[in-house]
C-alpha positions in Angstrom: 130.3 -13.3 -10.3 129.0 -10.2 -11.0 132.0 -7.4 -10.7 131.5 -3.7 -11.9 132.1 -3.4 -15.5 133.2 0.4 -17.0 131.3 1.3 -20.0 133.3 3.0 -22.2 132.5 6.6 -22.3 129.5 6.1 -19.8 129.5 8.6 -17.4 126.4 8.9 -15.0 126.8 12.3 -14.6 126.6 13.3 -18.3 122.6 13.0 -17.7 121.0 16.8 -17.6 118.5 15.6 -14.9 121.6 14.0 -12.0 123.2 17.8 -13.0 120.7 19.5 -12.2 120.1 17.6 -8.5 123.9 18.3 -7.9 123.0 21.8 -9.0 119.6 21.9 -6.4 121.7 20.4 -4.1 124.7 23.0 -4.2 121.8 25.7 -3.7 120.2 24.4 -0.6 117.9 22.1 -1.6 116.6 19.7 1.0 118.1 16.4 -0.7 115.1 14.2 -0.8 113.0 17.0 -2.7 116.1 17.4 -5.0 115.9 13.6 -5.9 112.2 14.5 -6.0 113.2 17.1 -8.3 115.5 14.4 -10.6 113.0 12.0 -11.5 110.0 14.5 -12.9 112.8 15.8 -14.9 114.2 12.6 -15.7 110.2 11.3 -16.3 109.4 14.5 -18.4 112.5 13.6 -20.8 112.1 9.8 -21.1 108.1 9.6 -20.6 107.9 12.2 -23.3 105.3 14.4 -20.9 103.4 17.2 -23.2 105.1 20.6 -23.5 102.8 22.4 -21.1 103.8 20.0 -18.5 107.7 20.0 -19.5 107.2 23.8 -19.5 106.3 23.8 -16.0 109.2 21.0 -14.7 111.5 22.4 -17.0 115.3 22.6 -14.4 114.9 26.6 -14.1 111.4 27.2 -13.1 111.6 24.0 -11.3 114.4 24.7 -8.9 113.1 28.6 -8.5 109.8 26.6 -7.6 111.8 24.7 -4.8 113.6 27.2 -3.6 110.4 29.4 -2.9 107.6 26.8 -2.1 109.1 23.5 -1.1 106.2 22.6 0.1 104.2 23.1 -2.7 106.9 21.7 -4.9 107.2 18.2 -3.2 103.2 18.0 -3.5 103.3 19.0 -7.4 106.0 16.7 -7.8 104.3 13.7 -6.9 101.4 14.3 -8.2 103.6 14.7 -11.8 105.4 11.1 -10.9 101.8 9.6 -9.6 99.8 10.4 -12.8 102.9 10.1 -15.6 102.9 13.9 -16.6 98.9 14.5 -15.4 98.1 11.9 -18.6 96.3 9.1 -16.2 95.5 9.2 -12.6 93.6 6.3 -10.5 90.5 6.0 -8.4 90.6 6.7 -4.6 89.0 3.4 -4.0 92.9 1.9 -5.4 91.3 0.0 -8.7 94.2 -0.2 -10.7 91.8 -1.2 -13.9 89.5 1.7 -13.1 91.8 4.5 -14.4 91.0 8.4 -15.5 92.3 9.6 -18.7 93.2 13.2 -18.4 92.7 14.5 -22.1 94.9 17.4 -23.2 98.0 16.4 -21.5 99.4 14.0 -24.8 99.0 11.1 -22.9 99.0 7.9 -25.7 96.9 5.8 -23.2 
């Protein structure tokens, strides 16, 4: 029943942050860090992550990042996705009531 329905005018591509991962892709970046790479920006748009944090994620200094320190970019990376933008994190002991509030980030938890 359900068959694929054009929007019209909606073109997947039109978002900055699938762009920019065809972009990181075309540069020779490992395609599961690009993707990696998609969602913080995608997150940092629609999460509305504080400027500091945007700053850093922003699609230039992010793809320099991963094209330098991959490594170190995948890590950062999900640590962004993992506490929303450094605005909550949780305990080691997995209590997802017993959260940490990271003040200065804009988080409106």
């Amino acid at each position: 029943m359900n068959k694929n329905i054009d929007l019209p005018g909606y073109k997947p591509e039109a978002h900055h942050w699938n762009r920019w991962e065809k972009a990181a892709k075309e540069r020779g970046i490992e395609r599961t860090l690009a993707a990696l790479g998609r969602e913080v920006i995608r997150d940092a748009d629609q999460h509305s992550w504080s400027e500091p944090v945007k700053q850093l994620c922003n699609s230039r200094n992010l793809l320099e990042m991963m094209t330098r320190a991959p490594f170190l970019s995948r890590r950062l990376c999900e640590i962004l996705i993992e506490t929303d933008g450094l605005r909550v994190a949780y305990t080691e002991e997995g209590n997802q009531n017993d959260v940490i509030r990271l003040p200065g980030f804009g988080g409106l938890y």
